[in-house]
C-alpha positions as CSV (number, residue, x, y, z in Angstrom):
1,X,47.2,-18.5,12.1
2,X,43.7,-19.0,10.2
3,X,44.6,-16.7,7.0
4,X,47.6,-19.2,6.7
5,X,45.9,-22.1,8.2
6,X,42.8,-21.3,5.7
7,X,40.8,-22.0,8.4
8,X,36.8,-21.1,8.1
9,X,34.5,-21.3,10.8
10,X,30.6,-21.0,10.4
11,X,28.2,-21.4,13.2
12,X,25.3,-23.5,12.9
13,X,21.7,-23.1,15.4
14,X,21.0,-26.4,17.1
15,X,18.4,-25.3,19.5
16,X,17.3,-23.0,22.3
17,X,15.3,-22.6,25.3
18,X,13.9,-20.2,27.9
19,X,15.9,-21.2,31.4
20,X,14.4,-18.1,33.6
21,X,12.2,-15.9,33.2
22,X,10.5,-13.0,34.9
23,X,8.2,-10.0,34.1
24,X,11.6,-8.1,32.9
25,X,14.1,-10.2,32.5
26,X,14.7,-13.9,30.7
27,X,18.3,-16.4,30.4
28,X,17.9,-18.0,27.2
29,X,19.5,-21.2,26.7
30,X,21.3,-21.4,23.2
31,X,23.1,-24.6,21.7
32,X,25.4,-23.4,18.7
33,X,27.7,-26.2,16.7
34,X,30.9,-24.4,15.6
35,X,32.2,-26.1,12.3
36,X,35.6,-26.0,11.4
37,X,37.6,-26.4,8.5
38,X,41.0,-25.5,7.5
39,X,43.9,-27.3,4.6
40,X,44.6,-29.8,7.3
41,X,40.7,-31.4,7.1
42,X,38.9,-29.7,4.3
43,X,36.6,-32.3,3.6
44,X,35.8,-33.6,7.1
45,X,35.6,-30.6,9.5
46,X,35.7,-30.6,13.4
47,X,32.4,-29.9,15.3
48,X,32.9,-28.2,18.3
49,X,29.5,-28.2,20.6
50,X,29.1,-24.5,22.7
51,X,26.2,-23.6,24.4
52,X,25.5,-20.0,25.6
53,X,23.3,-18.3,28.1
54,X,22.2,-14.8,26.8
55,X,20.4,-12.9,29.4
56,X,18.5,-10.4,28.2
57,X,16.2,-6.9,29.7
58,X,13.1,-5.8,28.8
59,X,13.7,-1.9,28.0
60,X,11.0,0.4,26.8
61,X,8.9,-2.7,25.3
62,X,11.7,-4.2,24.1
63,X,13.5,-7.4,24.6
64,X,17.5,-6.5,24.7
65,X,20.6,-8.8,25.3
66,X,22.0,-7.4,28.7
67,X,24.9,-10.0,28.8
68,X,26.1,-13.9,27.2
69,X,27.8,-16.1,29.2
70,X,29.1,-18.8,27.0
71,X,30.2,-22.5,27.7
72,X,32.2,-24.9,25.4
73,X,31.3,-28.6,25.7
């Protein structure tokens, strides 16, 4: 549908946040807006608010997403 729809989505970074946390691991708390246009509203585009939880392992000195868990409000 969105080649014939025209439809573009872009993501936008609201905010994030540290939810849990230990020596090894961390849930991070992300708010992304998902804007949304297409020939049917090309000027006004529909905001859809998702949030995501991206856990992520400490491996070797490094900080690595393990897993994302995503939520759509």
């Amino acid at each position: 549908n969105a080649p014939r729809l025209g439809t573009v989505i872009k993501a936008r970074f609201v905010s994030s946040g540290i939810v849990r946390s230990g020596t090894d691991r961390v849930d991070v708390l992300v708010f992304v807006d998902q804007v949304t246009t297409n020939k049917a509203h090309p000027r006004s585009p529909v905001v859809f608010k998702n949030q995501a939880t991206v856990s992520m392992a400490k491996v070797g000195g490094t900080w690595l997403v393990d897993g994302i868990t995503t939520t759509r409000g």
